[in-house]
N, C-alpha and C positions, 0 to 999 in steps of 0.2 A: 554232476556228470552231464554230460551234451548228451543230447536226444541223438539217436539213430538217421540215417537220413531217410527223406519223406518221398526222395524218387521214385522208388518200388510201387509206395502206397497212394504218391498222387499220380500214376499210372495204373493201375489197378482201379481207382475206383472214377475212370472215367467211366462215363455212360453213353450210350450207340442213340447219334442224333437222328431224330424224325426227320421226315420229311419237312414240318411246317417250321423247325428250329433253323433249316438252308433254308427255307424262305422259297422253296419247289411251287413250283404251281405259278398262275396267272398272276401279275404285278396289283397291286391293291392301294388303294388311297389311302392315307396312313390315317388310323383309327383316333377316333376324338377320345383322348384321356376322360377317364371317370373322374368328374368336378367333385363328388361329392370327401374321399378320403382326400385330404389336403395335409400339406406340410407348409410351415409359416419360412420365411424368409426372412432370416435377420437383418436387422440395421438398414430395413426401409424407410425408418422413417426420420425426418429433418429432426435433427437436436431441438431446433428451434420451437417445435410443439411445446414442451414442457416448460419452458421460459417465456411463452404469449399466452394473450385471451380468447379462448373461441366465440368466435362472436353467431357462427350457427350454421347451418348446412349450407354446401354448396346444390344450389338448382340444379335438379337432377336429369335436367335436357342440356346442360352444359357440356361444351365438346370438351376431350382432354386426350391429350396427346402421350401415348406412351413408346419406350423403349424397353422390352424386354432382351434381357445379355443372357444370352447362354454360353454355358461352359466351354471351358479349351479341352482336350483331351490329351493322353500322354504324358502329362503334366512331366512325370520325374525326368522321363525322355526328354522333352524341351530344356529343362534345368540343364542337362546333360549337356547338349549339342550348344545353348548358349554361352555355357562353360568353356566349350571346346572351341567354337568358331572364335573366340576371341582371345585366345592364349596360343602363342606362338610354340611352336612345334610340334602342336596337335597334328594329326592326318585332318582336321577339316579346320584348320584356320585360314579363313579370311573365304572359305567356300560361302557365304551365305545363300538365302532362299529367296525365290521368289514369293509373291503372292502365292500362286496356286498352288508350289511346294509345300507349304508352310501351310494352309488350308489342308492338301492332301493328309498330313503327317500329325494336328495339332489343333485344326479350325473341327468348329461343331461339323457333324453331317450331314446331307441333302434330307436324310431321313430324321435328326434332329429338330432342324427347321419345317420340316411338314408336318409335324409333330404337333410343334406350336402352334405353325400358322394355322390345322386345325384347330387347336382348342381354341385360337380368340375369334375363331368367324361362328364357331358353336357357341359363344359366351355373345354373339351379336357386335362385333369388335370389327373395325374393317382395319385387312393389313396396309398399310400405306407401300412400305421397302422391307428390302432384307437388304443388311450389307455385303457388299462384293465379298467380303471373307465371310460372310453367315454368323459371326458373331452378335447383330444385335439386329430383330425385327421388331419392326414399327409399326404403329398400328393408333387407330382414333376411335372415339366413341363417347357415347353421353356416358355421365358422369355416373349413372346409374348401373349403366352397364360396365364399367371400368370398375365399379366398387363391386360387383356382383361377381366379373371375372376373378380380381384378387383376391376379395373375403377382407375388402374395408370396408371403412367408411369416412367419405371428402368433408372437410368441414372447412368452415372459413377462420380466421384468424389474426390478431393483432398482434405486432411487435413491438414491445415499449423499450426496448434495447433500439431498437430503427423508428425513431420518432412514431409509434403506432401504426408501422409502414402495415399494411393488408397483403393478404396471402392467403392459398387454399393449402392445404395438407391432408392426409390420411394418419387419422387419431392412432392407426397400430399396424405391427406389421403388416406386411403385402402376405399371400400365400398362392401354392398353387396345389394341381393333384399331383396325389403321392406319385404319379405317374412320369410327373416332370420334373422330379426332384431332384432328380443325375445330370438335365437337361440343362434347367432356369439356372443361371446365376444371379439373378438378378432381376426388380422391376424399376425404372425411373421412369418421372413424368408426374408422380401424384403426387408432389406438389410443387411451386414455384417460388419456393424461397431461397432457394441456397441460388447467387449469381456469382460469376467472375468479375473483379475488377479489378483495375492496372496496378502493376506498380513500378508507378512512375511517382517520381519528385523532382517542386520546383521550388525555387528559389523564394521569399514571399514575395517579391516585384518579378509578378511575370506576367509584365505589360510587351507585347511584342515590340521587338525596335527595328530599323531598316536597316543596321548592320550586324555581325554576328559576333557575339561573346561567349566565350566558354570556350572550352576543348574543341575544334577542328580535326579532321582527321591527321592532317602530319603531325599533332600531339601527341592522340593516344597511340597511333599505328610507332610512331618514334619510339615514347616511352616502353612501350609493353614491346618493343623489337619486332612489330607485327610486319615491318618495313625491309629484316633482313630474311624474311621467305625466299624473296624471289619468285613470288605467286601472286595473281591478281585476283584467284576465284575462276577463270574460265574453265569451263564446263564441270563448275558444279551448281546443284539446285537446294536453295535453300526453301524454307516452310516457312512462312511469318501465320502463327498461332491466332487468330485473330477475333474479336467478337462487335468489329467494328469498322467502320471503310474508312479510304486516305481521298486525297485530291492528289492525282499526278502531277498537274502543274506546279506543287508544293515540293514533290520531290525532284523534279526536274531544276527548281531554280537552286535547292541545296547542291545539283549535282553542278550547276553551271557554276555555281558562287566556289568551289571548292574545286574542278574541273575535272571532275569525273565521267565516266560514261560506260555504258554498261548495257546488258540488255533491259528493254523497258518490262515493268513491272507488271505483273500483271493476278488479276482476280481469281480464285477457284471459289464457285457458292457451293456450300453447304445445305442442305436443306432449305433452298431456294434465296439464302439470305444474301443479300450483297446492299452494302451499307453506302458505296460510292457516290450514288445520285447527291446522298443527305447524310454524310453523316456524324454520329454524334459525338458526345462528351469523352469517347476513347479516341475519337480520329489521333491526339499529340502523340497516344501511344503507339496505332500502329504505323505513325509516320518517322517517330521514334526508332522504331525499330527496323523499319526499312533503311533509313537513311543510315545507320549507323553501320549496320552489315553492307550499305553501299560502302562507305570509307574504310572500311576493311578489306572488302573481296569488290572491287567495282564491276567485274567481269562474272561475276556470279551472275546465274539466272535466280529472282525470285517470287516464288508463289505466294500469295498473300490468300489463304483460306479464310471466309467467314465463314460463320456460323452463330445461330443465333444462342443469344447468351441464358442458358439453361442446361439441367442436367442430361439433356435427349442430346442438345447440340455439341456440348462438349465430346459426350460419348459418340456420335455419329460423324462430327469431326477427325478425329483419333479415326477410327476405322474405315473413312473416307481416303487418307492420308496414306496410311498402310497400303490398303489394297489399290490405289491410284501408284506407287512406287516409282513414283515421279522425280524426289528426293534423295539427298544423304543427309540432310540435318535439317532437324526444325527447332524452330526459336520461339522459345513462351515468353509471354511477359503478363499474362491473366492469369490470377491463381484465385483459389478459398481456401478459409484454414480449415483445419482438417475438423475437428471439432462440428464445426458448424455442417460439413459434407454430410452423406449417407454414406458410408462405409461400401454398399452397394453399388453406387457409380463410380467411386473411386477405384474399385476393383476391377466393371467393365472397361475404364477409360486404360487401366494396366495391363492388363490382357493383351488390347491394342499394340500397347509399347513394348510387352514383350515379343509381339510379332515384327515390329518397328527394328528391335535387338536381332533379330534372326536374321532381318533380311541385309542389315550392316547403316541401318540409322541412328546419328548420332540425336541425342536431343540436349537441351540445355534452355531449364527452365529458371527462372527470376525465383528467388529465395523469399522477396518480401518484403517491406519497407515498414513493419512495425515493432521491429527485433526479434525479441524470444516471444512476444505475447502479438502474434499473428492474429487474433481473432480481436485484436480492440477495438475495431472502427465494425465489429457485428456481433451475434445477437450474444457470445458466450462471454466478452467482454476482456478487458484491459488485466483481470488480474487472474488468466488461463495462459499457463505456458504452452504454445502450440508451434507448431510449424507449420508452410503455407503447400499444399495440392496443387499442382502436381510435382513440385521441386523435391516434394519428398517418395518418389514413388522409386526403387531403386534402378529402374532404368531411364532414371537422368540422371543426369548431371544439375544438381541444385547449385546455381551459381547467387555467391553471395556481396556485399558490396563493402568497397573500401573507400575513403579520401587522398586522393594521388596528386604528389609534388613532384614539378616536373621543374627542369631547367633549360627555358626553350622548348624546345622536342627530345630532352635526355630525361629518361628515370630519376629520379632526385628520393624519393622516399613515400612510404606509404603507412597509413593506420585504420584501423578498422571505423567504418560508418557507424554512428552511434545508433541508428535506426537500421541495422541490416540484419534481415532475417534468419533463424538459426534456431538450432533444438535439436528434441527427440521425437519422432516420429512416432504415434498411438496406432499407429496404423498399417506399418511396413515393418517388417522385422530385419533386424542387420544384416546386410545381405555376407556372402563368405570372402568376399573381394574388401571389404573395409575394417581392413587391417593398420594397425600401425596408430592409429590414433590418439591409446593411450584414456579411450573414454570407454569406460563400463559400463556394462547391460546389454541387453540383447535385442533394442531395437535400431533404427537405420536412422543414423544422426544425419543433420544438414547446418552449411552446407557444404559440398567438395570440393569448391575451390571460388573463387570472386575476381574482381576486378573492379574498376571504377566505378562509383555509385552515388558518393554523397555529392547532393545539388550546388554545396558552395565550391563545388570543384566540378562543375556540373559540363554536360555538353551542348555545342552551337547546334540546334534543331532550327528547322524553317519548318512551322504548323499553324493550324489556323488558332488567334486569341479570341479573344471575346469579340471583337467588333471586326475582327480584320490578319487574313496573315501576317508573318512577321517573324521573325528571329527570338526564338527563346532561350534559357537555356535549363537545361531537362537534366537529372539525374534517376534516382532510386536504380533499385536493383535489374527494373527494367530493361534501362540502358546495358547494367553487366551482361546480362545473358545473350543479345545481338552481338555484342563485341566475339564473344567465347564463339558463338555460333561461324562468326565471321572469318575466326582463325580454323573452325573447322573444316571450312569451306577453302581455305587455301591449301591448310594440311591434304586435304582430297585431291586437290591439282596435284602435290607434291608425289604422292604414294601413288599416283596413276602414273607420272614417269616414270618413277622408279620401278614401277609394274609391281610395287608392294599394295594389301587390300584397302580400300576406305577403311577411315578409322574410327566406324560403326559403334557398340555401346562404347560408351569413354571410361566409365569408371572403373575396370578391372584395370586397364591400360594405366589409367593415372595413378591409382595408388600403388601400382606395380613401381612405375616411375618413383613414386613420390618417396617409396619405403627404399631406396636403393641408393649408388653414388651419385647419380646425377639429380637429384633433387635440389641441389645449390644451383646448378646450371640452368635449371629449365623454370624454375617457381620461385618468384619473391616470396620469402616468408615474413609475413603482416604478422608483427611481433605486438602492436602496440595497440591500444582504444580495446571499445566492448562495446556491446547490447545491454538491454537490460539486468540478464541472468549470465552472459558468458563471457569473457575476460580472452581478449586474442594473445596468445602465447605462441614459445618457438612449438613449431611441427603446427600439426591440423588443431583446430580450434571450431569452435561452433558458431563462430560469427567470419571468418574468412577465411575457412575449409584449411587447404595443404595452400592458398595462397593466390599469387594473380601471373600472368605468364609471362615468361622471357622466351616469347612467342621460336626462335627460331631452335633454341637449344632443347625447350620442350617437345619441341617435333624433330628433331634429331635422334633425339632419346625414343619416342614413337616409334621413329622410324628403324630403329638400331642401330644408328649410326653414332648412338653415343653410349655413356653408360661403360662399362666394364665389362663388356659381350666384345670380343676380341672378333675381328674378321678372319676366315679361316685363312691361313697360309700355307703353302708348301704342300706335298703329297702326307699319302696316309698308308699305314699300314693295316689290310682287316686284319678282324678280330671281334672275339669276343671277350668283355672285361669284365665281369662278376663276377665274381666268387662265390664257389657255393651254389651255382642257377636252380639247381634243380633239387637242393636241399639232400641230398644223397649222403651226404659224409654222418646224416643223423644227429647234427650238431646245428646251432645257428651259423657261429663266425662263419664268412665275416661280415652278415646279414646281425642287426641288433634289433631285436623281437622282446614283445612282453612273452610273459611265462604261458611254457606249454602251447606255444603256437606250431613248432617247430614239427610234425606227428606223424605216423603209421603207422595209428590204427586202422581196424577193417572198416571202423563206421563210416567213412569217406576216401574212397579212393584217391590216390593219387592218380594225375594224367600218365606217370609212366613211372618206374622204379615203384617204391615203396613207401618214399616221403616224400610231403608234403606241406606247405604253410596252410594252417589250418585257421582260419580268424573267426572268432564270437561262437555263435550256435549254443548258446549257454540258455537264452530263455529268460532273463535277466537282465536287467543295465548293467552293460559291460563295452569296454574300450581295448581294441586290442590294434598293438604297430608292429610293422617290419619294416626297416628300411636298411638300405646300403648307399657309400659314397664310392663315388670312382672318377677317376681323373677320363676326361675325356682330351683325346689329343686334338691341337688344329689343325685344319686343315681337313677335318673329315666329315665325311655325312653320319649322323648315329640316328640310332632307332632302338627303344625300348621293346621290348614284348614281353607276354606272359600268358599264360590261359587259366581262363579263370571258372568256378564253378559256384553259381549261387543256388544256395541250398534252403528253402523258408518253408516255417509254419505261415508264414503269415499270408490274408486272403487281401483281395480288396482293391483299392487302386489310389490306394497312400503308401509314400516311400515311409518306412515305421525306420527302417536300420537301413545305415549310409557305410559303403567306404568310400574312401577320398585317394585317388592318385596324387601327389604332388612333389614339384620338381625345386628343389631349394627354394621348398615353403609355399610356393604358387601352387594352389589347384590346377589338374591339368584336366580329368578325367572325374568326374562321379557314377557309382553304380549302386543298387538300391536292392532291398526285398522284389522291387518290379522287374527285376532281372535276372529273375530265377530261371533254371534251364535245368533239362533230364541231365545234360554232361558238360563237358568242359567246352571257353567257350575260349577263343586266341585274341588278345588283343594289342595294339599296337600304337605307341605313341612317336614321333620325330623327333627327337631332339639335337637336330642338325644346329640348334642356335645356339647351343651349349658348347659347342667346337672349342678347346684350349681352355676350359673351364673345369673344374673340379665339381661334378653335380651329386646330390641326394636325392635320390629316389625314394619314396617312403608313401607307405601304403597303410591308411585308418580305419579300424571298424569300427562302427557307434552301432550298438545293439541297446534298442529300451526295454521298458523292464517286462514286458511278456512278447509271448511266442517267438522261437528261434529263426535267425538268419545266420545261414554259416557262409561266409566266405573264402572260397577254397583255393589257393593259390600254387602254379608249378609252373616248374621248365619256364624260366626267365629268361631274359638274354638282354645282355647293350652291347648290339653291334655296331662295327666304323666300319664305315669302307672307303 
């Protein structure tokens, strides 16, 4: 039997706040947390500990550099809105957030952050920064005191996986006081083993030459139809990801050799770092990557971010990037596998990207160049199936790599890169948008889609070789992800005509695409090759996702203009078309419900009449649906509503039990135990794109197996006008 509801009783047993609970009285410098009760911080520390030799302490006058990541807030809210801003017919799609929005609604607090920044100047820690969104402060200090602040201890270390490469670490978790426990997400910085490196691949003779071989751009832009846009890239800003500087001159004579022009490229430093004067062993990659998005979008503007290659810089990267909103798309091609990461940075650097998602930024990260077993060439080794960070984080887009035959500058045929990165994710859970797959479990496979990748099909790059510039020719997955980036950048010119929104996170959008009729039109499906562990087959696969693009139909489909969404025609007559709204007849039809949802008892009112859709409130793992179809006519505007009433035992500020709006199977909406209310609450979805389609509306409750969420549903409505 369902519990009674708890509105009465969680009304009653509020309590009448003091003055010091509003915070009344003269403003106060925020109090230095008590060091002594502490709480441990998981997955601080490098994999790599356990697989090296300690060779003995680190000197405890040695400077070290940290990042501490504090929490987002809202958490199920964000889930919610990044849901909604990127599915079409919501009331907020294509609205994204600013910086400061997204800070007000989501980012730590001003009083979060003074929080910390007390406790690390009472621990003798000097703050260096806080980032523009307050996500992660920075702070230096000898080594003594950095172990003092966390509750470690820095040791030194050998890796016999990395030729006995040397390294500092902290032997056990980080911690902090019980105090900061809501606050800290996170500590990077204690140690300096986990780095990014490229991936990029060369052919084995890659001696530069004075002319150029490989793929040119009227190849790949031909092949993949990146040529029938009708877009050059002007006024969009791309992000080149970087942990390493280019020489301009180098890309200037790629742009003369191929006659491109565009605006000039230019640096954003990172935590002081900018590698241009000198620089190193990644220059092929970040000039890789610039050039290739030149031959794609030449009219693009783009930002080439360094930052120095560590766990502080990645994460202060990422949240530089954000809160700068400079962009709509940023291009990786630096990953680590995940194994080898801290769980910890991996999560500050997503955080990042999920504010990246809000604000309508596309990302598209390099999947990998070592197949399924991403960690071979570091410390976990050749026989660990992994996937490669950040390709696996669900707000990218992990692009993976294929071998493409071309005829001339026509499409000819494609098979998967025998080296292209791909898997399951230890570390990200399947997000609700990655559908259609056909791959079981329940974590976030990669990658979502590829393009050109393997080196003996490789592309004409101008970068510096060992003794001297020169024309090489460059593949890996590296290359894929510029390419995808570069159609991002045009699709953006394209939706700003059209005054439809940038085409911000990609993966709801794609697999939406990819599960429907235009997935023949928009995506070659790479039927053929494998990785080590995965075998490319028809549909999505784990070594060349849903595929590689047939760049104008793909964005046609984006855009609406393709696909089986009929344009509206002709006038409309209102109305309203449900059956049943408001559940009165005491009956389901011609709503189809699990048992007993249908109800009027006293335990939960109805918004008006007597009945009401009643979902979950059991107390129990329990699954409860209602949904209805109805023909929508074309040519009309429609709009769903409903009010709703969330009813919970449960305390805290984790979503325990989910319902799910969704509209012929797309999520449109989620609501959680976080959105519990004394009464009924109205809400309202667009479904103007539905116009001359037949939709199902259908509404999901997931209740776990304790304390009750009831779901209370009345007075529906799908109007046309």
């Amino acid at each position: 039997m369902r519990p009674r509801s708890l509105a009465l009783a969680a009304a009653l047993a509020v309590l009448p706040l003091t003055a010091v609970s509003l915070g009344v009285g003269t403003a106060q410098a925020a109090p230095t947390p008590n060091a002594s009760a502490r709480v441990a911080l998981p997955q601080t520390v490098t994999p790599a500990v356990a697989r090296s030799h300690k060779q003995g302490d680190v000197p405890a006058d040695r400077r070290i550099s940290v990042a501490v990541s504090l929490k987002l807030r809202n958490t199920a809210e964000l889930d919610r809105f990044l849901s909604a801003v990127g599915t079409p017919g919501t009331a907020e799609f294509g609205h994204y957030l600013t910086p400061a929005q997204f800070t007000e609604r989501f980012g730590p607090t001003q009083a979060d952050v003074d929080q910390v920044r007390a406790f690390l100047t009472a621990q003798g820690l000097k703050v260096d920064s806080v980032s523009a969104n307050r996500q992660v402060v920075n702070a230096t200090g000898s080594t003594s005191a950095v172990a003092a602040a966390f509750g470690t201890h820095e040791s030194t270390y050998s890796d016999p996986q990395q030729g006995n490469r040397s390294f500092f670490a902290n032997d056990a978790a980080a911690s902090v006081p019980a105090a900061l426990a809501g606050v800290v997400e996170g500590v990077s910085g204690l140690n300096d083993h986990t780095v990014r490196t490229t991936r990029i691949a060369k052919p084995e003779a890659s001696t530069p030459h004075a002319t150029p071989s490989g793929f040119g751009p009227a190849a790949y832009d031909g092949a993949y139809r990146l040529n029938q846009l009708g877009a050059d890239g002007t006024g969009s800003t791309v992000a080149l990801w970087e942990f390493d500087g280019y020489k301009s001159t180098n890309l200037t004579t790629y742009d003369s050799q191929f006659g491109l022009s565009g605006p000039a490229v230019s640096t954003v430093s990172v935590d002081g770092a900018n590698y241009d004067a000198k620089p190193g062993d990644g220059q092929g990659e970040v000039e890789l990557d610039s050039e290739i998005v030149r031959g794609v979008a030449p009219k693009a503007t783009q930002l080439v971010y360094e930052a120095p290659n560590s766990d502080q810089g990645e994460i202060d990267m990422a949240a530089k990037i954000v809160a700068d909103n400079r962009v709509s798309v940023i291009s990786i091609s630096w990953g680590s596998c995940e194994p080898d990461t801290t769980a910890a940075s991996m999560t500050a650097v997503n955080n990042s990207f999920k504010q990246a998602a809000a604000q309508g930024i596309s990302i598209f990260s390099a999947s990998g160049d070592d197949g399924s077993r991403d960690c071979t060439r570091s410390t976990s080794g050749s026989t660990v199936k992994a996937v490669d960070f950040p390709a696996s984080s669900p707000y990218n887009t992990g692009v993976g790599g294929t071998n493409l035959k071309v005829s001339g500058t026509t499409y000819s045929s494609e098979s998967a890169w025998s080296t292209a990165g791909g898997g399951v994710s230890t570390q990200f859970a399947k997000p609700a948008w990655q559908t259609g797959t056909n791959v079981t479990g329940t974590m976030r496979t990669v990658p979502d889609i590829s393009s050109n990748a393997d080196p003996a099909s490789g592309f004409a790059i101008y970068t510096q070789g060992s003794t001297a510039a020169g024309w090489q020719v460059y593949g890996g997955t590296s290359a894929a992800a510029p390419l995808w980036s570069g159609f991002a950048a045009l699709y953006n010119q394209k939706a700003k005509a059209a005054s439809k929104p940038v085409l911000g996170e990609v993966n709801p959008k794609l697999y939406t695409v990819a599960n429907s009729s235009s997935y023949a039109t928009s995506l070659h499906d790479v039927t053929s090759g494998s990785n080590q562990d995965f075998a490319a087959k028809t549909g999505y696969d784990q070594v060349t996702g849903w595929g590689t693009p047939i760049a104008d139909g793909l964005a046609g489909a984006l855009l609406g203009t393709g696909g089986t969404t009929p344009p509206p025609t002709g006038g409309c007559t209102a109305g309203q078309l449900l059956g049943n709204p408001g559940f009165e007849t005491g009956t389901a039809a011609p709503w189809t419900t699990s048992t007993g949802v249908v109800d009027n008892s006293a335990s939960e009112a109805a918004h008006s009449g007597s009945w009401k859709a009643w979902m979950n409130g059991y107390g129990s793992a329990h699954t409860d649906t209602v949904s209805q179809s109805v023909a929508v006519p074309a040519g009309c505007k429609a709009s769903f509503s409903f009010w709703l009433h969330v009813d919970t035992a449960e305390t805290g500020t984790t979503a325990y039990d989910k319902l799910t709006l969704s509209v012929n199977g797309a999520s449109v909406a989620t609501y959680s135990n976080l959105d519990k209310s004394t009464g009924y609450v109205q809400k309202t979805v667009d479904l103007s794109a539905y116009a001359g389609q037949t939709v199902t509306v259908k509404f999901t409750g997931v209740e776990d197996a304790s304390l009750q969420t009831s779901f209370v549903i009345d007075d529906t409505a799908l109007t046309v006008s």
